[in-house]
C-alpha positions in Angstrom: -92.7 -33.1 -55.4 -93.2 -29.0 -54.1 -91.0 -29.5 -51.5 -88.3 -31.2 -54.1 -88.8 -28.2 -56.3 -88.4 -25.9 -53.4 -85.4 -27.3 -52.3 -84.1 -26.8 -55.8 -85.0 -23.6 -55.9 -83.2 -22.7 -52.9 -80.2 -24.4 -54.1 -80.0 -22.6 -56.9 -80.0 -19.4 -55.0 -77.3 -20.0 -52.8 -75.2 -21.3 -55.9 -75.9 -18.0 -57.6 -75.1 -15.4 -54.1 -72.0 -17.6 -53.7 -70.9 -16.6 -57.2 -71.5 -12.9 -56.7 -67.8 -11.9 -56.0 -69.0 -8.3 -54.6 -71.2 -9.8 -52.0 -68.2 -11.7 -50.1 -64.6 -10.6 -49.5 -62.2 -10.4 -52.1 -60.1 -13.7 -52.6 -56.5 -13.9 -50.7 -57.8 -11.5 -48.1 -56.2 -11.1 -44.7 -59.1 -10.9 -42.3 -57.7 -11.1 -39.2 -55.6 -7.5 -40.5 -59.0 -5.3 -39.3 -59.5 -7.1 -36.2 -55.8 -6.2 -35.4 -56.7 -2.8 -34.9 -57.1 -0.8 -31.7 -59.2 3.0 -31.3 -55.7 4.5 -32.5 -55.6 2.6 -35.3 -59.7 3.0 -36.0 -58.8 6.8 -36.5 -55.9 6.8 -38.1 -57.5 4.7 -41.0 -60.9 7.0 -40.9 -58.1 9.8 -41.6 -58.0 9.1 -45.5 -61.9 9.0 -46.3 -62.4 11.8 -44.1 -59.9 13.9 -46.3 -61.0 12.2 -49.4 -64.5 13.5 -48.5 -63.1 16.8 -47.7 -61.3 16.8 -50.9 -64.1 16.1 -53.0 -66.1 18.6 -50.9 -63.5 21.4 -52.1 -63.7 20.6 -56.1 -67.6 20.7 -55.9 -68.0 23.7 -53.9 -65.7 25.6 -56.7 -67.7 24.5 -59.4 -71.2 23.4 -58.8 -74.4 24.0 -56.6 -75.7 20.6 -56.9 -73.9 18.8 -54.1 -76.3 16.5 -53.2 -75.4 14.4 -56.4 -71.7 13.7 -54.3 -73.3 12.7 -51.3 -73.5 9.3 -51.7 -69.7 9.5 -52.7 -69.0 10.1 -48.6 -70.8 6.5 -47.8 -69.0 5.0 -50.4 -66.0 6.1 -48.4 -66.4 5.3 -45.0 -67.9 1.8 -46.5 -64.5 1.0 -47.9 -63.2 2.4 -43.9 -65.4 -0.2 -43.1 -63.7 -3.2 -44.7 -61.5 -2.7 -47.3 -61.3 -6.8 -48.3 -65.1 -6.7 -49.3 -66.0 -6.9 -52.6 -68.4 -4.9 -52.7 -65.6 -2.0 -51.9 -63.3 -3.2 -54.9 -62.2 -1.0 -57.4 -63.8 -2.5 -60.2 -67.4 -2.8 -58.2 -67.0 0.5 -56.9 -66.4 2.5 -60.3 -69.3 0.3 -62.2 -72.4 0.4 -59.9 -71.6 4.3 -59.0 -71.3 5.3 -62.9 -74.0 3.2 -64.1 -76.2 4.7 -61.3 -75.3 8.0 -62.2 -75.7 7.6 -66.3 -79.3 5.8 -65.1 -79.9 8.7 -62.8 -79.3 11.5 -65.6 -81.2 9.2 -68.3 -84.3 9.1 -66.5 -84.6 12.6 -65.5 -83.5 13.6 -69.3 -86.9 11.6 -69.9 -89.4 12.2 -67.1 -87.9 15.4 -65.6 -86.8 15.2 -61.8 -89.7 13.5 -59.9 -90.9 10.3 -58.2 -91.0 8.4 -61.8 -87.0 9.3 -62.6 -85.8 8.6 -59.5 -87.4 5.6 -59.0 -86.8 4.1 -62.1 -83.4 4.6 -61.9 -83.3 3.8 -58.5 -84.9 0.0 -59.6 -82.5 -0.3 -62.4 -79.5 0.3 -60.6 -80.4 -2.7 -58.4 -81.0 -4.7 -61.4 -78.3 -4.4 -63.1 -75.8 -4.3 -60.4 -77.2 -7.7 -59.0 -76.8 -9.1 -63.1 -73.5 -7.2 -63.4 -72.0 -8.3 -60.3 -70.8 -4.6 -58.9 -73.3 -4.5 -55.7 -72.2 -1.3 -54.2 -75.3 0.0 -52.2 -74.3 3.4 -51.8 -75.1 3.6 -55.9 -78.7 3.5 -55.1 -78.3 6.9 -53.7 -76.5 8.1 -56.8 -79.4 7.2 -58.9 -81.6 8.8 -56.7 -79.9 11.8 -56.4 -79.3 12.2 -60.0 -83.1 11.4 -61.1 -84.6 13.6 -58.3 -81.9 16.8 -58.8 -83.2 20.2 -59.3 -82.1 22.0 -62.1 -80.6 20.8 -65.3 -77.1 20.1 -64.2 -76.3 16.7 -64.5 -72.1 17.3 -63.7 -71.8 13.6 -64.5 -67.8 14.3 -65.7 -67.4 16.5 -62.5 -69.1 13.2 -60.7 -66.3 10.8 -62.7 -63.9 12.6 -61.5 -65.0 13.0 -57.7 -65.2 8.8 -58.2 -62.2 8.7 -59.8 -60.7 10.1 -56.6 -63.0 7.3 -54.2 -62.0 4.5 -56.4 -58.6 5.8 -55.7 -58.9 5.6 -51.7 -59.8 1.5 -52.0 -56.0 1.3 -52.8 -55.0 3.6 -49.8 -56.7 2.1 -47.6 -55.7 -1.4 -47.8 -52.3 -0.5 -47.9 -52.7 1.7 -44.8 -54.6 -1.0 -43.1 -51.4 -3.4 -43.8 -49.1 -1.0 -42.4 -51.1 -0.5 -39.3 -52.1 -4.1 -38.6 -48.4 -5.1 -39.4 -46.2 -2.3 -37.7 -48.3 -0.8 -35.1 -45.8 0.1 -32.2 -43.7 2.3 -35.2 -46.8 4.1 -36.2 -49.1 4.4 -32.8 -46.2 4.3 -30.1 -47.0 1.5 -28.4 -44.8 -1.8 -28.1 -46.3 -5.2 -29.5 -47.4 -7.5 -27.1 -46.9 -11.1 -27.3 -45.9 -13.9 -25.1 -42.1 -14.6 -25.2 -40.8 -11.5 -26.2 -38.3 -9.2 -24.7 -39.4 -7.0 -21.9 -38.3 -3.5 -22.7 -35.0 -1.7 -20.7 -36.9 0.1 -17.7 -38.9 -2.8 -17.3 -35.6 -4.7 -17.2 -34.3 -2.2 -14.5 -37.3 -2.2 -12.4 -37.3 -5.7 -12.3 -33.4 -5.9 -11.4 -33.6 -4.2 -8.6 -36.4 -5.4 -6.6 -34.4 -7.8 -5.0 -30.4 -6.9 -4.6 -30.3 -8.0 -1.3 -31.5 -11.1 -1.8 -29.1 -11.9 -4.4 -26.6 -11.0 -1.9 -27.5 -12.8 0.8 -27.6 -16.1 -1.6 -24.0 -15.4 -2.5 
């Protein structure tokens, strides 16, 4: 009978994880488009969170002195570098679990003050609801954090919608760079496509021509 309910117990857990749509990749994906890749290709698609970062870096330094509260903004980016396809890096999870964490973050230190009881309330939350909501994002759990621990009483939580506005922006760029790069590589990185049955290119051609002229006279 306990092992019955265990097993139904367990069940029931994996029914639920396989519903969450931000713990798998997104539906339709291509896969096999990030394993294309080679180093080229790795750092030509770390270019855009690297700028995003960059980017976001500039806006904050012009008009706040609480930067930590962005800083979880830079994993978010490099986690959709990571793999684009995941749900967890969709648009829709990525905007929901990063402003939820950051209006739990500025709600708990409005109430406690900045301390071990704000951040980790929000912090506990945040996991909560993102699990219930379906937008698992982890990097969001450093939002909260960094919004319930912050010093001072800037919250900058529209400068902080913005600066996500941007990151939710770069899950768009990034798939469609990851296309083009998986899809047209020799264009992009200078380098032909390999692949069995294809033509060889001219010098290749040439070389081969001419290893053997005088045999080919001699047969004639």
């Amino acid at each position: 009978m306990r092992g019955r309910v265990g097993a139904d117990h367990a069940r029931r857990q994996d029914q639920m994880s396989e519903e969450l749509q931000s713990l798998k990749p997104v539906e339709g994906a291509n896969r096999a488009l990030r394993r294309r890749l080679d180093l080229r290709g790795e750092f030509l698609l770390a270019l855009l969170p690297t700028l995003t970062v960059l980017a976001v870096l500039g806006i904050v330094e012009l008009v706040t002195e609480q930067r930590l509260l962005f800083a979880s903004l830079a994993s978010s980016a490099f986690l959709i570098y990571l793999d684009p396809q995941h749900g967890t890096n969709s648009v829709r999870t990525l905007a929901l679990s990063q402003s939820l964490a950051s209006l739990l973050g500025w709600v708990t230190y409005a109430t406690f003050g900045s301390g071990y009881l704000a951040g980790g309330s929000a912090m506990v939350a945040t996991i909560i609801l993102m699990i219930l909501l379906d937008v698992v994002h982890p990097p969001a759990v450093a939002t909260a954090l960094a919004f319930g621990l912050r010093s001072g009483d800037a919250s900058n939580v529209l400068l902080f919608s913005l600066a996500l506005g941007i990151t939710a922006l770069l899950v768009v760029l990034e798939r469609s760079a990851l296309w083009i790069l998986a899809r047209y590589p020799s264009r992009l990185l200078g380098k032909a496509v390999s692949g069995g049955g294809g033509r060889r290119s001219e010098p290749e051609h040439r070389r081969a021509g001419d290893e053997h002229p005088a045999g080919s006279r001699k047969e004639r």
